[in-house]
C-alpha positions as CSV (number, residue, x, y, z in Angstrom):
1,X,-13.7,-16.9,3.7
2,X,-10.5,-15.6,5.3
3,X,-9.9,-16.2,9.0
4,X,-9.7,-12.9,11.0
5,X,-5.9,-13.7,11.3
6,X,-5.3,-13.2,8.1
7,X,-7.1,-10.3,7.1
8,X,-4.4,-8.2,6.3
9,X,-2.1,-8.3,3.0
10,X,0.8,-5.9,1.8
11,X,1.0,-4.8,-1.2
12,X,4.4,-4.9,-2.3
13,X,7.2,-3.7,-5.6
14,X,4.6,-1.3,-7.5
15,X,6.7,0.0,-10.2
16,X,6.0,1.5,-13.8
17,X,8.6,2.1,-16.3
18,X,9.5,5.9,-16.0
19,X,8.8,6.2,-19.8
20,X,5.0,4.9,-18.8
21,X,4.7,7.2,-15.7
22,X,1.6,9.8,-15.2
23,X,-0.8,8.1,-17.6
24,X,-2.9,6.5,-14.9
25,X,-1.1,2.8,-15.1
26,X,0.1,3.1,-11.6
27,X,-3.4,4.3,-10.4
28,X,-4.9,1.4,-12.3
29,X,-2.5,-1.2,-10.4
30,X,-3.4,-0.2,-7.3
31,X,-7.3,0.0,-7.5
32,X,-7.0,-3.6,-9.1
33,X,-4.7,-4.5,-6.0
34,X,-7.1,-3.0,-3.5
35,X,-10.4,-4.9,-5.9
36,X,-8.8,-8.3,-5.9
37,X,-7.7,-7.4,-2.3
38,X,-11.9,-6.9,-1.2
39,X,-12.6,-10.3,-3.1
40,X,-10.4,-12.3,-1.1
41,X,-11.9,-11.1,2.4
42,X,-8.8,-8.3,2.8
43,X,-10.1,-5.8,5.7
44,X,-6.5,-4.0,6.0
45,X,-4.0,-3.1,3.0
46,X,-0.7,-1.7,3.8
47,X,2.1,-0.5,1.8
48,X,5.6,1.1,2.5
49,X,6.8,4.2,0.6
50,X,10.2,6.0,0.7
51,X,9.7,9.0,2.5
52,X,11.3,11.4,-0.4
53,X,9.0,9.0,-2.7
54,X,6.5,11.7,-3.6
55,X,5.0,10.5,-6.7
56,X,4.6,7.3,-4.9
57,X,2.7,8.8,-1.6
58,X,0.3,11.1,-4.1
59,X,-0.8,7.7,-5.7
60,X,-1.2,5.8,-2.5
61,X,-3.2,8.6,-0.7
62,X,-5.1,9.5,-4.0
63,X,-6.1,5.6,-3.8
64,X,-7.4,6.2,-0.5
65,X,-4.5,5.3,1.4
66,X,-3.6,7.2,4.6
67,X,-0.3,7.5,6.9
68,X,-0.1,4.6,9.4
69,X,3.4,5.7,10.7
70,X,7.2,6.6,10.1
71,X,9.8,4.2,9.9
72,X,12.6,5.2,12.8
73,X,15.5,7.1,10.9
74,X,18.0,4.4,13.3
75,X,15.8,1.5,11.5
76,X,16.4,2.6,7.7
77,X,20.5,3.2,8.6
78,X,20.6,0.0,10.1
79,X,18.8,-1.7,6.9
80,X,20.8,0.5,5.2
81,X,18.3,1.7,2.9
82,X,16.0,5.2,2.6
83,X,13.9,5.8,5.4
84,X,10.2,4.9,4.8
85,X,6.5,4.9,5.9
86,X,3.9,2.8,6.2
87,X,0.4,3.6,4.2
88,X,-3.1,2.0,5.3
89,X,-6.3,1.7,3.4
90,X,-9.1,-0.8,4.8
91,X,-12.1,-2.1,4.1
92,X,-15.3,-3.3,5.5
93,X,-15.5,-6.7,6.8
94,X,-18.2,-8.7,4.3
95,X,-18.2,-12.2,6.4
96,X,-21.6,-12.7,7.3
97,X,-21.9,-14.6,10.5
């Protein structure tokens, strides 16, 4: 078993060729990431999405995913890089005491 510390994972770098996009590959990715995720003792998933990223945020929140919170607009200029939020599905805890 996995130690309550570390619980949580991050699912990171989804991508599908554009040329593959709305056939279900993506949705397939992430309900094998969230299976595998289960197995391993994984009680909270998170995942960050550009917040113009709406393809993206339809297949995290149709996965079950729901908004955790809003990365600061300061932050993402800072970083230099589109402003983003953070996603969050869990799951029940299986260890058995």
């Amino acid at each position: 078993g996995i130690e309550a510390d570390f619980g949580r994972a991050y699912l990171s770098n989804v991508c599908v060729a554009r040329e593959l996009h709305r056939n279900g590959l993506g949705y397939d990715i992430v309900t094998k990431s969230k299976i595998v995720a289960e197995e391993w003792g994984i009680t909270d998933l998170y995942v960050h999405v550009a917040v113009d990223n709406e393809p993206a945020k339809n297949l995290y929140m149709k996965s079950g995913f729901i908004h955790e919170n809003d990365e600061p607009a300061w932050q993402a200029r800072f970083l230099d890089r589109p402003r983003r939020i953070l996603l969050w599905i869990g799951f029940p805890c299986t260890n058995e005491l």
